[in-house]
KOLSENU-820786 format. One record per residue: residue number from 1; residue in one letter; z, x, y of N, C-alpha, C in turn. Coordinates in nm, 4 decimals, padded with zeros to 6 digits. Layout:
KOLSENU-820786
[NUM; 'A'; [Z; X; Y]; [Z; X; Y]; [Z; X; Y]];
...
This chain:
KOLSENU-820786
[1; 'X'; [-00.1186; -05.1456; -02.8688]; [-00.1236; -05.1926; -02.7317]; [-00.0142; -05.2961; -02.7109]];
[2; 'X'; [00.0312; -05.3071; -02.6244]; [00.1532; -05.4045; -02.6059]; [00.1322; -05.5117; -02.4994]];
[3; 'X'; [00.1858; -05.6227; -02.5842]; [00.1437; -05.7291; -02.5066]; [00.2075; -05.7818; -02.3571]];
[4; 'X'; [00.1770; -05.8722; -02.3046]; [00.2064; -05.8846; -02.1373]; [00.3680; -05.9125; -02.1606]];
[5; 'X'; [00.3972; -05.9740; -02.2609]; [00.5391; -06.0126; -02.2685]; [00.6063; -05.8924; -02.3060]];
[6; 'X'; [00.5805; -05.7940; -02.3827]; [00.6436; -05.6393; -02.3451]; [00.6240; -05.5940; -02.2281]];
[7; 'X'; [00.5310; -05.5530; -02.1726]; [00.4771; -05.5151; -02.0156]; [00.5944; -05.6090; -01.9288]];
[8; 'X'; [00.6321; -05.7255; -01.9394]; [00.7165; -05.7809; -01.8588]; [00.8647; -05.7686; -01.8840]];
[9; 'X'; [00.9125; -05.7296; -02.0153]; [01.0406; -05.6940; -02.0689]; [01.0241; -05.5571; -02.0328]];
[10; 'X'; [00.9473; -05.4252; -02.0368]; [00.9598; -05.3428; -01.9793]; [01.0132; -05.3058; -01.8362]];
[11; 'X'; [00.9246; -05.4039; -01.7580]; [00.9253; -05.3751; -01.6078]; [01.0762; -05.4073; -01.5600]];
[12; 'X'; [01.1273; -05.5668; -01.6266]; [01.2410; -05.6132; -01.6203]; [01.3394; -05.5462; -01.6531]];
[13; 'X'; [01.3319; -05.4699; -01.7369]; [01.4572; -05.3217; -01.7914]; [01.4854; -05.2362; -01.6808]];
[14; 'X'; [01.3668; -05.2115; -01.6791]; [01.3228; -05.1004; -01.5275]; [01.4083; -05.1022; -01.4354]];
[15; 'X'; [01.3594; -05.2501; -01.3709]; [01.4675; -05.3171; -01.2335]; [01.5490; -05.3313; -01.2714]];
[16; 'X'; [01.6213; -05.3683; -01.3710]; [01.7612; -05.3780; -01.4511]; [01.8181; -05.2770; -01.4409]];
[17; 'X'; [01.8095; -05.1771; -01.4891]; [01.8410; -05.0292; -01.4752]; [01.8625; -04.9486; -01.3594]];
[18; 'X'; [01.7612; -04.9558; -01.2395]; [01.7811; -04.8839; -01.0974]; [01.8732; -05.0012; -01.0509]];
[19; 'X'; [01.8648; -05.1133; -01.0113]; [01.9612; -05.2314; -00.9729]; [02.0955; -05.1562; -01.0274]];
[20; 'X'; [02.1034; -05.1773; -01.1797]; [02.2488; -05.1590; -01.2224]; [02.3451; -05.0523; -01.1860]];
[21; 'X'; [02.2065; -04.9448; -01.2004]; [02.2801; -04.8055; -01.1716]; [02.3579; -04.7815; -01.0332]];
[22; 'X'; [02.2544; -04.8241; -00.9306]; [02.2504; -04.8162; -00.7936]; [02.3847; -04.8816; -00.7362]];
[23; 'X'; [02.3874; -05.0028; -00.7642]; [02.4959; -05.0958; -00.7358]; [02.6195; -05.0674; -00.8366]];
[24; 'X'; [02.6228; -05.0405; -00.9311]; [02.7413; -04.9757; -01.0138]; [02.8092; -04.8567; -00.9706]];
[25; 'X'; [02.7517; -04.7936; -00.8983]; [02.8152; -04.6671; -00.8481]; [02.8075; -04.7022; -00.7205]];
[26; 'X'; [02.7756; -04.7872; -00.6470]; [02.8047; -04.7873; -00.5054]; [02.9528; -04.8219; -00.5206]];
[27; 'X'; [03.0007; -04.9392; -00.6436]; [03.0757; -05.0393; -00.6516]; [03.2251; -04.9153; -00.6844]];
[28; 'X'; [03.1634; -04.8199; -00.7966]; [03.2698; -04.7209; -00.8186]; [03.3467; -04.6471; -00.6578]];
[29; 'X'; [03.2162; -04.6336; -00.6257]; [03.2856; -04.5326; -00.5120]; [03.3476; -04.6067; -00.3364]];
[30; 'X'; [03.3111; -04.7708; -00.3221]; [03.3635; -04.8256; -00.2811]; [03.4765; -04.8811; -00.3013]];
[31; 'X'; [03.5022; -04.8336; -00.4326]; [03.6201; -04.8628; -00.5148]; [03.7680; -04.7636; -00.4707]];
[32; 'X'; [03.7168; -04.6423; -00.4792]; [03.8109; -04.5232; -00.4849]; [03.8156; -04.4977; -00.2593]];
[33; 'X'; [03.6929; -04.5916; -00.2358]; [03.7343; -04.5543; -00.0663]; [03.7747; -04.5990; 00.0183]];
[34; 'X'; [03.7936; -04.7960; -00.0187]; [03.8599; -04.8816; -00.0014]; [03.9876; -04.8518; 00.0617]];
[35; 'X'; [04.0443; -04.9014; 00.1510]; [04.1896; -04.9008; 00.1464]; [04.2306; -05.0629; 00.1828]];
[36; 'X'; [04.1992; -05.1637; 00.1070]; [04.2801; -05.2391; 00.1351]; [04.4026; -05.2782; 00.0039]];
[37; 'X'; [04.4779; -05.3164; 00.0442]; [04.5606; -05.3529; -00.0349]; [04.5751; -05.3846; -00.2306]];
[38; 'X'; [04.4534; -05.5208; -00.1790]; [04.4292; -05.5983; -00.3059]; [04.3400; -05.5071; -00.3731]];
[39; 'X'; [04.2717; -05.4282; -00.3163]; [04.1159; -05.3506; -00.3828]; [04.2160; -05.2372; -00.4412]];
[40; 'X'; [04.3335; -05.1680; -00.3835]; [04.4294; -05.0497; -00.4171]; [04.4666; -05.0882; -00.5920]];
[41; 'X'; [04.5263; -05.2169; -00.5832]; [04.6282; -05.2922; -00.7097]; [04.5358; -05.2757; -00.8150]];
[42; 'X'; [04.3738; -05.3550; -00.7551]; [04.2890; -05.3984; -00.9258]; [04.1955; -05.2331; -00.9130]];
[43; 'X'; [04.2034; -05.1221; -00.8181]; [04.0975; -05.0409; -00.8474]; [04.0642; -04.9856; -00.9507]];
[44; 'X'; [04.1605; -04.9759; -01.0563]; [04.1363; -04.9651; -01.1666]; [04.0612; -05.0480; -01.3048]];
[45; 'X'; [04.1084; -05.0926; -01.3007]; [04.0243; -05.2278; -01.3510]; [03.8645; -05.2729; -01.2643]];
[46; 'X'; [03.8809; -05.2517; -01.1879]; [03.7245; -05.2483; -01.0963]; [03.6321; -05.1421; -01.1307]];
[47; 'X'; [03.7083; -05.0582; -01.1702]; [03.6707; -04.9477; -01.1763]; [03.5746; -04.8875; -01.3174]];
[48; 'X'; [03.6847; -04.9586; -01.4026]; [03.6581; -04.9551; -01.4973]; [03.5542; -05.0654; -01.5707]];
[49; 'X'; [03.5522; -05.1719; -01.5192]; [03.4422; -05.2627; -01.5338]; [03.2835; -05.1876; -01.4769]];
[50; 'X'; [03.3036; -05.1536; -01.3677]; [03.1549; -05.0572; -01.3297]; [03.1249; -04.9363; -01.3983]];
[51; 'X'; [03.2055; -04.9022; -01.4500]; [03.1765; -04.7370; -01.5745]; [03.1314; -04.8378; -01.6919]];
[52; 'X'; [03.1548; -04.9253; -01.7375]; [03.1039; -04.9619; -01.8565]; [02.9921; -05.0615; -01.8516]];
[53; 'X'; [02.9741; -05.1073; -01.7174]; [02.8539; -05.1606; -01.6905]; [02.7209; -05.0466; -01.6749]];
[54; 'X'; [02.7677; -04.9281; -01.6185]; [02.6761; -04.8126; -01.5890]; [02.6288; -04.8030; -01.7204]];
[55; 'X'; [02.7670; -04.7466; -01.7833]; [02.7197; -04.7156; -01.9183]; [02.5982; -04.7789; -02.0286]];
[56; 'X'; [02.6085; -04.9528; -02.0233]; [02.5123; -05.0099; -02.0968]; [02.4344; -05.0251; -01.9901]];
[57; 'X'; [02.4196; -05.0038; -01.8532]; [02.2556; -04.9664; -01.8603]; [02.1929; -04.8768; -01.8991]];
[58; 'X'; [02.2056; -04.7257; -01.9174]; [02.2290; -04.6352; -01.9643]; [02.1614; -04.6268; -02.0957]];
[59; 'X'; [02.2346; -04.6908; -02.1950]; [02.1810; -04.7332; -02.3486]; [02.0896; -04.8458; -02.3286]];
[60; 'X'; [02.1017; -04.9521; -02.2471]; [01.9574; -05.0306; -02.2796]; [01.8829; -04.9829; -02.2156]];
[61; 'X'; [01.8412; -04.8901; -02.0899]; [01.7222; -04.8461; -02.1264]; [01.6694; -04.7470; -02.2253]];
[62; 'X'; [01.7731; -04.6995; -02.3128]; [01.6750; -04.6362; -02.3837]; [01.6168; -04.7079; -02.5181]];
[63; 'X'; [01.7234; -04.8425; -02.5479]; [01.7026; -04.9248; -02.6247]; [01.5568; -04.9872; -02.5930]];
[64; 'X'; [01.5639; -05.0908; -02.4803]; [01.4366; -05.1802; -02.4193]; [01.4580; -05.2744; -02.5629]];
[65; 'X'; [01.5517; -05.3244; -02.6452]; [01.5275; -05.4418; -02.7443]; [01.4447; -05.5788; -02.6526]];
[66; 'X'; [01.3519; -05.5693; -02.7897]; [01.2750; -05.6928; -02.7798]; [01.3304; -05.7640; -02.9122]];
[67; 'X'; [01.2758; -05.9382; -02.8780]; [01.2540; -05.9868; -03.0421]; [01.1193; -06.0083; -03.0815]];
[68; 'X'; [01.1057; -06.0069; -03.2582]; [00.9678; -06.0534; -03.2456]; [01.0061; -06.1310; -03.4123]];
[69; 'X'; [00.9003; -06.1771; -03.4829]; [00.9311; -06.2530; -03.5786]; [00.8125; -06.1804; -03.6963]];
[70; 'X'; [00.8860; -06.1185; -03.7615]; [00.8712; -06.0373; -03.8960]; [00.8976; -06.1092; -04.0103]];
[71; 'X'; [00.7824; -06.1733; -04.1145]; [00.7800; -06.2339; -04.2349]; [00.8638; -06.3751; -04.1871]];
[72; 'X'; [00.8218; -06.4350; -04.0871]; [00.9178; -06.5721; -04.0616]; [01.1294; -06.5716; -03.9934]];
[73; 'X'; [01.0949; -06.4457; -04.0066]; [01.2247; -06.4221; -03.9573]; [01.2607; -06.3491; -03.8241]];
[74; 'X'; [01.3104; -06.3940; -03.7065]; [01.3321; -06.3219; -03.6063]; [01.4196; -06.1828; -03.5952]];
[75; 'X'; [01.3678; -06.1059; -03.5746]; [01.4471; -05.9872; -03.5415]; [01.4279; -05.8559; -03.4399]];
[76; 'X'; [01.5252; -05.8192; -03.4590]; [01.5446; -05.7149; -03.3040]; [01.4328; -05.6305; -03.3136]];
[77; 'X'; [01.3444; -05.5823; -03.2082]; [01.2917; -05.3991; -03.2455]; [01.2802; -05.3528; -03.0453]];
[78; 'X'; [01.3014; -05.2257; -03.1205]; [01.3128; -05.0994; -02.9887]; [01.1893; -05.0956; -02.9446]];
[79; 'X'; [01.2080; -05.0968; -02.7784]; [01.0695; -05.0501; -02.6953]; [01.0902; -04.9592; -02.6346]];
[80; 'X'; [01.2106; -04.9245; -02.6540]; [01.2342; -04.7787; -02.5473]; [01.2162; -04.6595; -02.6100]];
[81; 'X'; [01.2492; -04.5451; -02.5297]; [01.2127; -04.4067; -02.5509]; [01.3276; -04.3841; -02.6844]];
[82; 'X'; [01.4125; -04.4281; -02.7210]; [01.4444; -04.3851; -02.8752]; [01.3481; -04.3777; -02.9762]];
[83; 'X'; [01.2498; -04.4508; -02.9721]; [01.1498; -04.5279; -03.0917]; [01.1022; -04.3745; -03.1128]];
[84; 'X'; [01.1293; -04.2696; -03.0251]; [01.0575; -04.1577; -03.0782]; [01.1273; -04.0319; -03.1203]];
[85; 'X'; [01.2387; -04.0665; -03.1313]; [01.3734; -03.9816; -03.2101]; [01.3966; -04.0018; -03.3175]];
[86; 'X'; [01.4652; -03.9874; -03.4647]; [01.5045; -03.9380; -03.5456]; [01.5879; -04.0796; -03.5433]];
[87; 'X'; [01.5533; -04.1334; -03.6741]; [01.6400; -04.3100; -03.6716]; [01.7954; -04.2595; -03.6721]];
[88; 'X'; [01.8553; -04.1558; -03.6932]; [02.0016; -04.1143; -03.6769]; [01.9881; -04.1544; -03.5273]];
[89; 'X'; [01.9255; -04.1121; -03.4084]; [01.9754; -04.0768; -03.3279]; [01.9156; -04.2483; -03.2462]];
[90; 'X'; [01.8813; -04.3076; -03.2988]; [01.8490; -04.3977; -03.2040]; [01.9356; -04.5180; -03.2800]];
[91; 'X'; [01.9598; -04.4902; -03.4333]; [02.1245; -04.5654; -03.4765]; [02.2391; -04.5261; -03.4021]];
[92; 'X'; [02.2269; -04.4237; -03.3693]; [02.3449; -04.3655; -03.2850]; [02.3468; -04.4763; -03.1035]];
[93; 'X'; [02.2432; -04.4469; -03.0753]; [02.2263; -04.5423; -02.9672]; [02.2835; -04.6658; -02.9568]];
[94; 'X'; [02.2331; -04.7595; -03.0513]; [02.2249; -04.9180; -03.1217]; [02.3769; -04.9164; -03.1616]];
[95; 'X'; [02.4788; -04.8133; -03.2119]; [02.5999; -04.7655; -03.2921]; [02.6812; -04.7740; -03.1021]];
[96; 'X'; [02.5932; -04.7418; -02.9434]; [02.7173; -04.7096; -02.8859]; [02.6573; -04.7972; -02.7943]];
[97; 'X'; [02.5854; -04.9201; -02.8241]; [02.5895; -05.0428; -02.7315]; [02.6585; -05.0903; -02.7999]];
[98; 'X'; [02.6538; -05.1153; -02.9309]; [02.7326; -05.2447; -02.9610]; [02.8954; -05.2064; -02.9718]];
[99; 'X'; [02.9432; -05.0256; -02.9254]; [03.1145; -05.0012; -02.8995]; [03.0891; -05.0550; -02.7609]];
[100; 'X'; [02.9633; -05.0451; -02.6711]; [03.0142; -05.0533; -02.5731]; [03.0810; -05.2172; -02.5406]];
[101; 'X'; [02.9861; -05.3197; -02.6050]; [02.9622; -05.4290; -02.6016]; [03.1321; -05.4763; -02.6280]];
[102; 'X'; [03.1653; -05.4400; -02.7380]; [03.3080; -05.4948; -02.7910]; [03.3610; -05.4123; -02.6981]];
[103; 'X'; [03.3816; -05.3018; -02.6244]; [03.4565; -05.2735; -02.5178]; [03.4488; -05.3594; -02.4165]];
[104; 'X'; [03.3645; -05.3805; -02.3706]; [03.3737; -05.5269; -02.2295]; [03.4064; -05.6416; -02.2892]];
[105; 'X'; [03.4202; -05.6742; -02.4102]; [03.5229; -05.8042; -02.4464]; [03.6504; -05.8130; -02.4492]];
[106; 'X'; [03.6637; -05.6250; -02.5327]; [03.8617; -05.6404; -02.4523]; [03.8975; -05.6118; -02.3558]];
[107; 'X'; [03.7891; -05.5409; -02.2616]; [03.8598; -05.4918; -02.1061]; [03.8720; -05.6199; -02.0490]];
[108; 'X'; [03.7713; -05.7295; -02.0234]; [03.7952; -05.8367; -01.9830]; [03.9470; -05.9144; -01.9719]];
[109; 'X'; [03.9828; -05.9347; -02.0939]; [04.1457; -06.0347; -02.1245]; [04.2832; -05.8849; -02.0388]];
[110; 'X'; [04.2310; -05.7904; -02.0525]; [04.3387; -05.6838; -02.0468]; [04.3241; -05.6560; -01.8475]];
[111; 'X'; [04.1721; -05.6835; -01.7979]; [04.1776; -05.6972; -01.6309]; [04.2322; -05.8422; -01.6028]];
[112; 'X'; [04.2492; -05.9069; -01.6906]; [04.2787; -06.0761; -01.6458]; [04.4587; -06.0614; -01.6446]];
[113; 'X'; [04.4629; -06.0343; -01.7399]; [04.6067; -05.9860; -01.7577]; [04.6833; -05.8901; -01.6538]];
[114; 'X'; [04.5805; -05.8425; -01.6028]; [04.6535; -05.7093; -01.4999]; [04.6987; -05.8144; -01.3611]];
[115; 'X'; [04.5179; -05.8482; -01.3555]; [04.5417; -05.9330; -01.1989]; [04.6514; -06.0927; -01.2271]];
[116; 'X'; [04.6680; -06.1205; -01.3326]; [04.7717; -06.2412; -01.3398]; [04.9108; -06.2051; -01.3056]];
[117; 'X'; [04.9295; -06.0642; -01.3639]; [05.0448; -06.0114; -01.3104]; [05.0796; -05.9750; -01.1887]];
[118; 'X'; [04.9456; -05.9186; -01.1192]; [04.9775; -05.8842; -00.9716]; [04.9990; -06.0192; -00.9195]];
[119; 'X'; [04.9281; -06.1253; -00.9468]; [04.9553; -06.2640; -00.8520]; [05.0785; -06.3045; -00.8991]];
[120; 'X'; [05.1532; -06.3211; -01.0077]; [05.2751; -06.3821; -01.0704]; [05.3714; -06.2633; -00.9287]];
[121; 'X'; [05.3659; -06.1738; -00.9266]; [05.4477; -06.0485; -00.8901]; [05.5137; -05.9652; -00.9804]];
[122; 'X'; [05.4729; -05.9264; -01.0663]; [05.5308; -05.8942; -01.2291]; [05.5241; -05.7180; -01.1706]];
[123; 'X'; [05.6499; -05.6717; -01.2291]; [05.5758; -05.5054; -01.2276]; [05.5032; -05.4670; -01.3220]];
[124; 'X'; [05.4217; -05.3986; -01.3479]; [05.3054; -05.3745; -01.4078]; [05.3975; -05.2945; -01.4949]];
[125; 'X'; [05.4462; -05.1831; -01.4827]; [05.5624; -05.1499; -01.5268]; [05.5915; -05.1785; -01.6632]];
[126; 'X'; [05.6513; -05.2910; -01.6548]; [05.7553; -05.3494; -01.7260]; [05.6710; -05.4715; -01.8205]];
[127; 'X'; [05.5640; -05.4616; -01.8066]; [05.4861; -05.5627; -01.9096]; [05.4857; -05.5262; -02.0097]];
[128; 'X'; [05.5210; -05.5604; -02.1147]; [05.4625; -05.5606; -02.2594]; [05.3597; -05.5404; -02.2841]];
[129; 'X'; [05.2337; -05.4878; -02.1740]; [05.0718; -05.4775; -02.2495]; [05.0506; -05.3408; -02.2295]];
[130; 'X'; [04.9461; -05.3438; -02.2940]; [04.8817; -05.1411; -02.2309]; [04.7701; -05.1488; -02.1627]];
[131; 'X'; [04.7541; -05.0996; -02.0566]; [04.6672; -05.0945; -01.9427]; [04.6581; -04.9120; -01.9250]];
């Protein structure tokens, strides 16, 4: 039976999840219908920040990580619908939050980098980075 503090990390995933989804793809496709200027330059990078936000909602709900404290020691466990797959496939899960995770740490410096250039006036072009 699961206690109120799962029941409330559940529900909270829940809304986490329709919220994220909902507004992540509004954000994509306001993205690509936009025509102003500044929204044209970063749509990519906008763009790409909301695909990888979709994405880890995506994997945490099927994750639902809770913590709990096992032999004095805190540690992670699954409440979501993996817990009933094949530990390959729910390592596989746990294996493509945490690519996703280190992916939104380098997209971050590499959209900062884009929009510093559009404000400097730099051609994108001609930068030394890969975008």
């Amino acid at each position: 039976m699961l206690s109120v503090l799962a029941l409330f990390l559940i529900c909270s995933n829940l809304i986490a999840f329709f919220l994220g989804t909902i507004l992540n793809v509004l954000v994509i496709y306001l993205c690509f219908r936009v025509t102003n200027i500044e929204i044209n330059r970063m749509r990519w990078a906008i763009a790409l920040a909301a695909i990888a936000e979709l994405a880890v909602c995506t994997v945490l709900i099927g994750l639902q990580t809770g913590f709990e404290e096992i032999n004095g020691f805190p540690s992670i466990i699954l409440l979501g619908f993996v817990v009933y797959f094949p530990n390959a496939i729910a390592f596989c899960f746990w294996e493509s939050f945490l690519l996703l995770f280190v992916f939104r740490l380098i997209s971050l410096p590499i959209s900062f980098l884009h929009r510093y250039s559009i404000i400097c006036g730099y051609e994108i072009n001609s930068l030394p980075i890969f975008l």
